[in-house]
Residue, then its C-alpha position, 0 to 999 in steps of 0.5 A: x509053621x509058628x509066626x513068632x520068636x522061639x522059646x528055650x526053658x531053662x529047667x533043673x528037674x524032670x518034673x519042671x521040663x514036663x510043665x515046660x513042654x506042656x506050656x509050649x516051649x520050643x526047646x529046653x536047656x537041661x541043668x541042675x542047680x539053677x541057684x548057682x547058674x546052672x551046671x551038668x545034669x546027672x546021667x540019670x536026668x538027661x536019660x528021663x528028660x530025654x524018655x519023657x520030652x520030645x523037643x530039642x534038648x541043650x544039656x548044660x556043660x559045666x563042672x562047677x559053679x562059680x567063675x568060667x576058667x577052668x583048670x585042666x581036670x576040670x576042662x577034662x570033666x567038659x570033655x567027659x561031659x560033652x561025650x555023656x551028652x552025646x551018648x544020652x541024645x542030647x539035641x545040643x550043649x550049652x557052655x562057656x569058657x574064659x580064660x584067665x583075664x575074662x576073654x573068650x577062650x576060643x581055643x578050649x571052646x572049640x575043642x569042646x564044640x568039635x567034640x560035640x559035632x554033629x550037636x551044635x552049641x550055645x554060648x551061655x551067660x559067661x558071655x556077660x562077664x568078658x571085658x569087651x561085648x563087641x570082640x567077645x561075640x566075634x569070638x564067641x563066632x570063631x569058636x563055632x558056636x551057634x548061638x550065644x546066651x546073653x543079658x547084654x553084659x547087665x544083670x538082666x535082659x531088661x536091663x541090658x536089651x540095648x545092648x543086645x540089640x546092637x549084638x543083634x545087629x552086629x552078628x547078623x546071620x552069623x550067629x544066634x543072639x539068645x536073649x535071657x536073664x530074667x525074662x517075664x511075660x511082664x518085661x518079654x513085650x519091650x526086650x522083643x521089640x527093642x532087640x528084634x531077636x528070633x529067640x529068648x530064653x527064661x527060667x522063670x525063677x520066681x516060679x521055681x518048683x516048691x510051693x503046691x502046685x508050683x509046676x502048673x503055676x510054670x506051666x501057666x507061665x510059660x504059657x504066658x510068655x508064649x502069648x507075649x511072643x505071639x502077640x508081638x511076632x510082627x514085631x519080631x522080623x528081621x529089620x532088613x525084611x520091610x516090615 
């Protein structure tokens, strides 16, 4: 059993889910177009990932880039989309909905996380941009979610880590608080002490496959961030534990 926080890769092509795996990522949240936040993978890539990549597999649920309200054909392309997950043995799917004054739509939420069942589902980032953290997570909690993928409503995790903490706090064993945006091995050691979560997710963006050897240098990176959160796995126990 590993003694330390979990890790999820966000990736846009085989070739970087590979290094992710081979690094010793615990999960990877499957997407395409990262430049724009990410949106839904093609069939083909959730059928290669899923051939190659033995770990737990979040395929990202999103029609477009741009804001997260959503219009009728658009919301039925979700729809679709959650049916493609499903079908290709996807392990979980990634969204986020708001409607049109940047509150949690919970109701459209929950349809699409029902579809899903048995997958469970990650709230993203679209989390970050509602008016209210505090009712947003309690939100985000009745519409069936299972973890919610958040900067703390800052640009970054860096910078928004006291406020994750208190979602941290505030959600208890109710959900899972994912911290993510920007994360680097340089930043990971403080965001885990402060926050206390059980799991984080980066892109590495920086090391985005193009240069030669781009994927070794993102497999050394996730390396990387697994040794940080080996190093601070004490750090990382629940505050009710006594540790």
């Amino acid at each position: 059993m590993k003694n330390r926080a979990l890790l999820e890769m966000s990736v846009e092509t085989l070739e970087a889910a590979v290094a992710a795996a081979r690094g010793g990522a615990d999960r990877i949240e499957l997407c395409e177009n990262l430049s724009v936040g990410g949106v839904t993978p093609r069939r083909v890539l959730m059928d290669q990932a899923r051939i190659r990549i033995g770990l737990p597999i979040y395929a990202m649920i999103r029609p477009r880039g741009g804001n997260f309200h959503y219009n009728d054909a658009e919301f039925a392309q979700m729809k679709s989309d959650v049916v493609l997950a499903r079908e290709t043995c996807m392990d979980g799917i990634v969204l986020g909905i708001l409607d049109a004054r940047g509150r949690v739509d919970v109701a459209r939420t929950r349809e699409l996380i029902e579809l899903a069942l048995p997958l469970p589902a990650t709230f993203h980032r679209a989390f970050d941009e509602v008016p209210e953290l505090v009712d947003g997570l309690e939100a985000v909690i009745r519409s069936g979610a299972s973890r919610v993928l958040t900067s703390g409503g800052k640009a970054t995790a860096d910078e928004g880590y006291r406020e994750i903490a208190g979602l941290v706090r505030q959600a208890g064993e109710r959900i899972i608080i994912l911290p993510g945006g920007g994360i680097r091995p340089v930043n990971l050691s403080r965001i885990a002490r402060e926050t206390r979560a059980s799991e984080f997710h980066s892109g590495l963006t920086n090391l985005l496959p193009e240069p030669e050897r781009a994927h070794q240098r993102f497999e050394d990176g996730v390396r990387e961030l697994i040794r940080v959160l080996e190093e601070e796995s004490s750090n990382l126990l629940p505050a009710s534990s006594g540790d």
